[in-house]
Every structure is written in C-alpha cells, then in structure tokens.
C-alpha positions as CSV (number, residue, x, y, z in Angstrom):
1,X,171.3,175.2,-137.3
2,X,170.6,172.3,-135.3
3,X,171.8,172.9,-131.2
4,X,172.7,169.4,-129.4
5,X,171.5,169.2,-125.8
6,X,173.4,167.1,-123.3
7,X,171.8,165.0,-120.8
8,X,171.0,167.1,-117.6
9,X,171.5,170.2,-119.7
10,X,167.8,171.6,-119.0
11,X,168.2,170.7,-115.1
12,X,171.1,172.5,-115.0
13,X,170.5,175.8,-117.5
14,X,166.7,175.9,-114.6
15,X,168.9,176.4,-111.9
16,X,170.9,179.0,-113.5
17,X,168.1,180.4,-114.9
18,X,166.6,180.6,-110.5
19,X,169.5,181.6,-109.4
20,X,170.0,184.4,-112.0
21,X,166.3,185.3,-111.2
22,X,166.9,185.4,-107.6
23,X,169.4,188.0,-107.9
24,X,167.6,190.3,-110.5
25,X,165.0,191.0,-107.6
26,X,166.7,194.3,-105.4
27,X,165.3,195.1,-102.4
28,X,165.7,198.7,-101.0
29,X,168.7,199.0,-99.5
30,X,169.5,199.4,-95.6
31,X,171.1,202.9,-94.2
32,X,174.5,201.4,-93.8
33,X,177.4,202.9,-92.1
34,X,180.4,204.8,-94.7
35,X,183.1,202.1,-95.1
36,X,185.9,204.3,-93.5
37,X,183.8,204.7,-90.3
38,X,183.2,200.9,-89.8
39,X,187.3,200.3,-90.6
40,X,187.8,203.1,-88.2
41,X,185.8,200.9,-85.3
42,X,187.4,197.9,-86.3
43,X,190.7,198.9,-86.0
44,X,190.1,200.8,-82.5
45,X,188.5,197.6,-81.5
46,X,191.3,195.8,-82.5
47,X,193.9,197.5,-80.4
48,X,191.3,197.5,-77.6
49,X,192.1,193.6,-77.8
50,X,195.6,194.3,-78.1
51,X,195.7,196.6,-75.0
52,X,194.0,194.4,-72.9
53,X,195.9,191.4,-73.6
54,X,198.8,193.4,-73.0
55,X,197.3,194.5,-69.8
56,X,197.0,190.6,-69.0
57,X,200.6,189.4,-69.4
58,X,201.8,192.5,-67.7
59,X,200.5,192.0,-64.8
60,X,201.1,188.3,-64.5
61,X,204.8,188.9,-65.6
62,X,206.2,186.5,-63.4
63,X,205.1,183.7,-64.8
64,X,206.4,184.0,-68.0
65,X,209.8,182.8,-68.9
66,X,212.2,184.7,-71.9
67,X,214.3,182.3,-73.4
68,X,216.6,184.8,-74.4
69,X,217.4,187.0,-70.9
70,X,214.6,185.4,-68.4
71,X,212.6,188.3,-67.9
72,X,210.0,190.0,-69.4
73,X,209.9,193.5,-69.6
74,X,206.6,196.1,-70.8
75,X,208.3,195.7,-74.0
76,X,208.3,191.4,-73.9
77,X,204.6,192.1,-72.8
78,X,203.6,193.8,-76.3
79,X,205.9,191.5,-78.3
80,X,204.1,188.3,-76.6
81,X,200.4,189.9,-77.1
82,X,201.4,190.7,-81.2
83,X,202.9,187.7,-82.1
84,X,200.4,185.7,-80.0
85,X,197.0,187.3,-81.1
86,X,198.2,187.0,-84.7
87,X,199.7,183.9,-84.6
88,X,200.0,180.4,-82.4
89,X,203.5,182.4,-80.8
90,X,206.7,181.6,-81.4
91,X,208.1,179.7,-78.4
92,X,210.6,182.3,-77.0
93,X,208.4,183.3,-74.5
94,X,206.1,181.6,-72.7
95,X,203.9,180.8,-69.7
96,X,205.4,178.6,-67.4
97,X,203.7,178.9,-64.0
98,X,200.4,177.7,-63.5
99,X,198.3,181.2,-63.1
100,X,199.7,182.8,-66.5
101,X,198.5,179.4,-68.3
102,X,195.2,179.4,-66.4
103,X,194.8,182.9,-68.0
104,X,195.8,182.2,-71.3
105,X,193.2,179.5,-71.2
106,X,190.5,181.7,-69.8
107,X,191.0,185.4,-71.2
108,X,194.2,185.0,-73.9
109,X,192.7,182.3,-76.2
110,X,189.2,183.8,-76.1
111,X,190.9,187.4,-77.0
112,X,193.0,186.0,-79.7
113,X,189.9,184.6,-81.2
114,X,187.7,187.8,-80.9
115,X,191.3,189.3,-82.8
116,X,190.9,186.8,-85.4
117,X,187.4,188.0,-86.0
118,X,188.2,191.2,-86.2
119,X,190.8,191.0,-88.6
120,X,188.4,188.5,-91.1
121,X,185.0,190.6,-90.3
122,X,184.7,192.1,-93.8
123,X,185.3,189.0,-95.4
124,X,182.9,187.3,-93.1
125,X,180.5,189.6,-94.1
126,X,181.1,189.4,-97.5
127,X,180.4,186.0,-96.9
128,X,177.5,186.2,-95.4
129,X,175.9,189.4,-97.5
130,X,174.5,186.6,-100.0
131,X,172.6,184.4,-97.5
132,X,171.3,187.7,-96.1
133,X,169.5,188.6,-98.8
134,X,168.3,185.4,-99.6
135,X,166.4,185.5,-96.7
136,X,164.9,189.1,-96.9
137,X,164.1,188.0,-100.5
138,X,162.5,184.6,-98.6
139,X,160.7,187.0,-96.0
140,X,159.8,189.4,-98.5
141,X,158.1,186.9,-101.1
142,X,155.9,185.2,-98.1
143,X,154.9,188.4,-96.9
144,X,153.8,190.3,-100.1
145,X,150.0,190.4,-100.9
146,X,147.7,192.3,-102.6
147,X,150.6,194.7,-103.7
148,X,150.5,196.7,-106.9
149,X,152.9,196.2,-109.8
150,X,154.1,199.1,-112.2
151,X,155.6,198.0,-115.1
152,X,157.9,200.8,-116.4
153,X,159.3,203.6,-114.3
154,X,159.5,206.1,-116.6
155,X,157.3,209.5,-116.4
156,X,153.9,207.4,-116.9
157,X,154.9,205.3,-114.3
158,X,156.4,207.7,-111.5
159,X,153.2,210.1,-112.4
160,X,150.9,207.0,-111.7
161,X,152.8,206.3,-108.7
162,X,152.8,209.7,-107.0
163,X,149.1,209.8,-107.6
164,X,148.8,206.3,-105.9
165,X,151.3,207.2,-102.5
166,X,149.5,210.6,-102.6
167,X,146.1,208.3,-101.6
168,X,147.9,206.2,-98.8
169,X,149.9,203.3,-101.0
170,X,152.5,202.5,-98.9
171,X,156.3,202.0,-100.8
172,X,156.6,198.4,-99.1
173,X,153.4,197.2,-101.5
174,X,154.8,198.3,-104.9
175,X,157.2,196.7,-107.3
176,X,158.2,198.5,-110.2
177,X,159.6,196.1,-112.9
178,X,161.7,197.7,-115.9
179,X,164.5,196.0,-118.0
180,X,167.3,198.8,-117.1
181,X,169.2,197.9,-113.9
182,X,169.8,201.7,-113.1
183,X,166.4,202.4,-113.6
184,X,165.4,199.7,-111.0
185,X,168.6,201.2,-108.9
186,X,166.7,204.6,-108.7
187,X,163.4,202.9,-107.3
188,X,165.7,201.2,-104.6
189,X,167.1,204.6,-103.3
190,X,163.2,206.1,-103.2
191,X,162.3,203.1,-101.6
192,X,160.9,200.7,-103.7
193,X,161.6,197.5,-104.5
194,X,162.7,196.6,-108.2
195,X,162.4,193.6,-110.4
196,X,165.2,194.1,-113.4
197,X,163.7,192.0,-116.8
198,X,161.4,191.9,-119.7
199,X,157.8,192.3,-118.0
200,X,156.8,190.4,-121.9
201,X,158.2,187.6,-120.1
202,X,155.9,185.6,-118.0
203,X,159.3,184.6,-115.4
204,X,160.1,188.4,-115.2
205,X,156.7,189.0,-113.8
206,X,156.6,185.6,-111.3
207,X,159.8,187.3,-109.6
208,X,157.7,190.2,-108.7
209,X,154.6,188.0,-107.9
210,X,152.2,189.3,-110.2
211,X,149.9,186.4,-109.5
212,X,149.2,187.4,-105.9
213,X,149.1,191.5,-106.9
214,X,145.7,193.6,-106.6
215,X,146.4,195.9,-109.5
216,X,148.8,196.2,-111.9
217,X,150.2,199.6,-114.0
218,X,151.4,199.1,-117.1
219,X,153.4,202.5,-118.5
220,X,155.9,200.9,-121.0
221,X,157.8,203.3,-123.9
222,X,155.6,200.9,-126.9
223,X,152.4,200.0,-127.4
224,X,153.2,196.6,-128.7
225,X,155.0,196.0,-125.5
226,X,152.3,197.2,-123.1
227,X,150.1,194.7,-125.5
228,X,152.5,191.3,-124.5
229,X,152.6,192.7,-120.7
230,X,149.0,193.0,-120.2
231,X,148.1,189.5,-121.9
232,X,151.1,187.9,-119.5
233,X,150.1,189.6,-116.8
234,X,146.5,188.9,-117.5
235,X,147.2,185.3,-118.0
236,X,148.8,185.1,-114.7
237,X,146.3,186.8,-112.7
238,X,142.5,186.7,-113.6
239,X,141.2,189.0,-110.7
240,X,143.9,191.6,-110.8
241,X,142.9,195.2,-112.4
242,X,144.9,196.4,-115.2
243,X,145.6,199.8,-115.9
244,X,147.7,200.3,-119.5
245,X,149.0,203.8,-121.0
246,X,149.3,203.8,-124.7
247,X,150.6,206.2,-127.4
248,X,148.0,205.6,-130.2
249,X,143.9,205.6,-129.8
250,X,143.9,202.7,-132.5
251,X,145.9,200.7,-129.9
252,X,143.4,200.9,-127.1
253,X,140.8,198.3,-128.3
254,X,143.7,196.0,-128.5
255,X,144.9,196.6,-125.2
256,X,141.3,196.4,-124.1
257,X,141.2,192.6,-126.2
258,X,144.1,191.6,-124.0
259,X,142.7,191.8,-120.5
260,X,143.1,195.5,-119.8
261,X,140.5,196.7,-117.2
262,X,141.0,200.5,-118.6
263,X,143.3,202.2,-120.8
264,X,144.3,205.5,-120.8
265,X,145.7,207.1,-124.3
266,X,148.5,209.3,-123.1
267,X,148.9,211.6,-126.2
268,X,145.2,211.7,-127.2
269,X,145.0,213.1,-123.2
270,X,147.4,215.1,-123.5
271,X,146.2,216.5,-126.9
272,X,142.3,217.3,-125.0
273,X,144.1,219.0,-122.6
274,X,146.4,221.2,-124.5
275,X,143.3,222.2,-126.4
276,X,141.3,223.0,-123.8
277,X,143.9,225.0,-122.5
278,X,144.1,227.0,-125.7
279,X,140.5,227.5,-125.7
280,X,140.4,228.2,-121.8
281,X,143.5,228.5,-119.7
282,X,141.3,228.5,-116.8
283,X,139.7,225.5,-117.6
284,X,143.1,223.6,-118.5
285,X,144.4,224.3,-115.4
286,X,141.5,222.9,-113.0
287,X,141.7,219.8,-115.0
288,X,145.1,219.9,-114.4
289,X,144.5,220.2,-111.0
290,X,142.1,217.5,-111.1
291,X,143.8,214.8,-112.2
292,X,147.0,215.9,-109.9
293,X,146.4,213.6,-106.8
294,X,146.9,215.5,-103.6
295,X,146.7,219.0,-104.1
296,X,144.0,221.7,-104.7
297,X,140.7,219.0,-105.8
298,X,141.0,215.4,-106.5
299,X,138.7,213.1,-108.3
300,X,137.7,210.0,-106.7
301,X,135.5,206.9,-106.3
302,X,134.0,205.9,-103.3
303,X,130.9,203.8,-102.5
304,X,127.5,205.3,-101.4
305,X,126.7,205.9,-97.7
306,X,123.6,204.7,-95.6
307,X,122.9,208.3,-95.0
308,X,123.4,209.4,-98.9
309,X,121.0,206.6,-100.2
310,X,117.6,207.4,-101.2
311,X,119.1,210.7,-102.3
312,X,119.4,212.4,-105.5
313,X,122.7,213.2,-106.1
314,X,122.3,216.9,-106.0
315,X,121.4,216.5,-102.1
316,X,124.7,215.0,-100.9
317,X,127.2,217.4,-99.7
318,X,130.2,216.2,-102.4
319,X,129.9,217.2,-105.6
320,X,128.9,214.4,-107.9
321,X,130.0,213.6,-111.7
322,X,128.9,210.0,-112.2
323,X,127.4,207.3,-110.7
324,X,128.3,203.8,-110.7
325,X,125.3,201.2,-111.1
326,X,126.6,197.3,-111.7
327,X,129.0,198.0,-114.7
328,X,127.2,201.0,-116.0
329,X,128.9,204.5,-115.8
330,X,125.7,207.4,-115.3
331,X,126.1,210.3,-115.5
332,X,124.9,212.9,-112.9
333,X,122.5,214.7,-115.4
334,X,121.5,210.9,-116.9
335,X,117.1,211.1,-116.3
336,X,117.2,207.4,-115.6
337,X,119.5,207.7,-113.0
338,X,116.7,208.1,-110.2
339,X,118.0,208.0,-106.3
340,X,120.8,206.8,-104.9
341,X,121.3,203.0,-104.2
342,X,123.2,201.8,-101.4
343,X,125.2,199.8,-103.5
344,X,126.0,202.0,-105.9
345,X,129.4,204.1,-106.3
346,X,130.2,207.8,-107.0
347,X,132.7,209.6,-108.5
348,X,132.9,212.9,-106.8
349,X,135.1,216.0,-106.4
350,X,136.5,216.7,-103.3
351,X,139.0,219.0,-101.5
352,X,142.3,217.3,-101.9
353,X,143.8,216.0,-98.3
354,X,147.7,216.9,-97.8
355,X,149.6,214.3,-100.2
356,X,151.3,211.4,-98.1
357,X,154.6,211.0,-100.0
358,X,156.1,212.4,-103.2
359,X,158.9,211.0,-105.6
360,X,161.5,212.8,-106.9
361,X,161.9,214.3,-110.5
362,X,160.4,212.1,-113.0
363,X,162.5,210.5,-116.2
364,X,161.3,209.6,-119.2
C-alpha cells in the first residue's frame, strides 16, 4: 500500500509530533490545595466584594436616585451592588450626585472587576495551567545536567534507585523513562520526574536529555529491549556510563557489544545467591547485606588517599577487596599488585552510613 503525502504534511505531523512530546514529559507535581477549600475562599472572597460594595452605596445613599420610589433603602443598596458587580446595571438606580459617581469610579468599577475575577479564576487558571508548565518544563530542561536516567521503573529499577538516593542522589537529578503512563504517574508522587515513551526510541530519550546525562540505568522487562536502549542511548551519549540488567548470561556479551559499561545478569545473580544461601545461610545474608545500600556494610569505590599510598592494602584501616589500576580490576591477594598508587581506586567494605531516602514498595 502506497500512502500519499500532501505538501506541508511532514511540517505539520513535526509539530504534532513536539507538541505531543512536550506533554509526555511530567514533572512532580506541586502540593496544591483540595478543590473544595480553594471554592470555599473564593466564594467568601466573593461576598467580601459584595459586602463592601454594599458598604459603599450605603453610606453614600443620598446620591443615588430610585426610579421607581426615589429612595434607596439597605435593601436598594444590595439590589444595586448584585446587579452591578455582575452586570453593567440596569438603569433603575443610579448615581446622580457627583460624590456617589466619584466612588463608582474609584472603588465600584475596581470592585466589580476584582468580582469578575473571582467569578472566571478557575477558568483563568485552567487557562493558564498549560503555559505554566511549559515553562517549568523550559526551566527544567536548561537546568538539568549531569543527571542519571533509569530506564524502566519496575523492581530492577526502584532497587537500583534506592541504592543510588541511599548514597546522596538527589530526586531532582533522576528521570525514570517507562512506556506506561501510571507507572510514570507513581514516580511523580515519590518525586521524580517521568518521561512516558519507548526508551528504543531515540526522541523518547531526547525528552529526558539523555545526551547531557552522567549515567544511565537500563532495567527493562526484555533483553532485546535493554539491547535497542543501550545502542540509542549509547549513540546519543559517548561519555555517559551504562548500566544494563538482563535475564539471560548469553545476552550479556551483546549488551556489552552495544555500548554497555557493565551488565549485571539478574537471574544468574539471583541464582549465586540462592545457592550460597543453601550452602550457608550466614553467608547469603551478608551478601545480602552487601549489596543493600545503606544499611549494615556497603560496598564501594573510592579513589586512594595521599596518606593510604605507598601502602599495601592490608595497612589501610578499610577493608580492601580489589584494587583499581588503569582499567585493570586486582584483586587484593593478586602478588603483582605491589603498594598502593595514588591514582589508583579501591573497592572496600565499609560500615553503612544512615540511608538518605527510601522509595516505597517496589512493582514489578
């Protein structure tokens, strides 16, 4: 089937296509007030308008003339301050000496105006809610930099996430991209904010500025589809690390092929550490512990001090397990590894600091 394309039709399906795009990106949402509260203030500032204009006319009765019985009572005042707030007034009673129309110049008009306001503020706002976000999304895009990316926010990705906030990321730097819109509507209430698409796509990942991330987190449900993210995402930014889960060992060369800086197997893992559970229940649960940022010991990598170089690695107070040299991984037992070098990196054990911030329950 042959498709026929009008003149201007590409111009016109690229700014659908940006405008769509500009609305799939959500930002966390404000703390607003409930809507029956701001109705309530509405309407009790509304008859505060009312009351004072009232106030007004009463007390310059005199210079208003009834057409129908030539004086005006409390009860003309309240007629004249409805009908003239909500409308231009109907002629039957009106200002005729020169102080009452000196105040419905000064005080009446601006009150029926402030009325008016009043009465169209929702849809004002309604109004105006688009342009608003258009420029948080403006402000947000210019100020994001260096921020990470997680691609899926299932339990691989929430898991990876608490590890990372448990270390000091802070929520404003990550954007979690995943095609369901209530997925991305759970990361706005934690805090995050949420690009809804396929991450396979190379636009998808331009809404959450991948090209100006420091590290991205790929924990999709399929391996082929952490395979297409990692080559976009990897095509898009050269000097940004890539982290990638998979199902199957066989996948991980491939993922590695792609641009993947590591790759972790997630039921391989899970399989070592159910057997060494089985074999030592003690030992399953300190690796347990080890790999659980922010509680108990933690696992990190940090670089080597002035004081710690020229050291073996048994004669600095953490406890070592590798040592980073260039791109080389030693181990702490490795003959060959020799004394520290100042610019060298290790990978130590430490007593886990109190975790920063935690998510909620995870879902697959």
């Amino acid at each position: 089937m042959f498709h026929v394309k009008l003149p201007g039709h590409d111009a016109m399906a690229r700014q659908a296509d940006e405008s769509l795009a500009s609305r799939r990106v959500k930002l966390p949402k404000r703390v607003v007030e409930r809507p029956l509260r701001q109705v309530t203030k509405r309407l009790l500032l509304a008859l505060m308008v009312l009351f004072a204009t009232v106030l007004i006319v009463w007390l310059d009765r005199e210079g208003y003339h009834d057409n129908a019985n030539e004086k005006v009572d409390f009860l003309d005042c309240v007629y004249y301050a409805t009908v003239t707030l909500s409308t231009t007034g109907y002629g039957d009673i009106v200002p005729y000496s020169d102080s009452a129309r000196l105040m419905n110049i000064l005080l009446i008009t601006p009150l029926r105006v402030l009325f008016l306001i009043i009465l169209v503020g929702t849809t004002l706002e309604v109004l105006t809610e688009r342009t608003r976000e258009e420029w948080r999304l403006n402000r947000w895009r210019n100020q994001l930099r260096e921020h990470t990316v997680v691609v899926g926010f299932g339990t691989k990705g929430r898991s990876a996430l608490q590890t990372l906030l448990a270390t000091g990321l802070k929520k404003e730097s990550v954007v979690i991209v995943d095609p369901s819109s209530k997925v991305i509507d759970v990361a706005n209430a934690e805090g995050f904010t949420g690009v809804v698409g396929d991450a396979t796509r190379s636009d998808v990942l331009l809404r959450a500025e991948l090209q100006k991330a420091r590290q991205v987190i790929i924990a999709t449900q399929r391996d082929d589809t952490a395979v297409l993210v990692t080559l976009t995402a990897r095509q898009l930014n050269r000097g940004a690390k890539i982290v990638a889960a998979v199902r199957e060992e066989e996948n991980a060369p491939l993922l590695r092929q792609s641009g993947a800086d590591a790759v972790i197997t997630s039921a391989s893992a899970a399989g070592r550490l159910l057997g060494l559970s089985v074999l030592s229940p003690s030992a399953g649960a300190v690796m347990e512990d080890l790999i659980q940022q922010g509680s108990g010991l933690d696992m990190l990598e940090r670089p080597v001090t002035k004081a710690e170089a020229g050291r073996g690695v048994r004669e600095i107070d953490d406890l070592v397990v590798s040592v980073v040299r260039g791109h080389r991984l030693i181990p702490y037992d490795d003959a060959h590894l020799g004394k520290l070098q100042l610019t060298d990196r290790v990978i130590v054990i430490v007593r886990a600091a109190p975790p920063a911030a935690t998510l909620g329950p995870a879902a697959e």
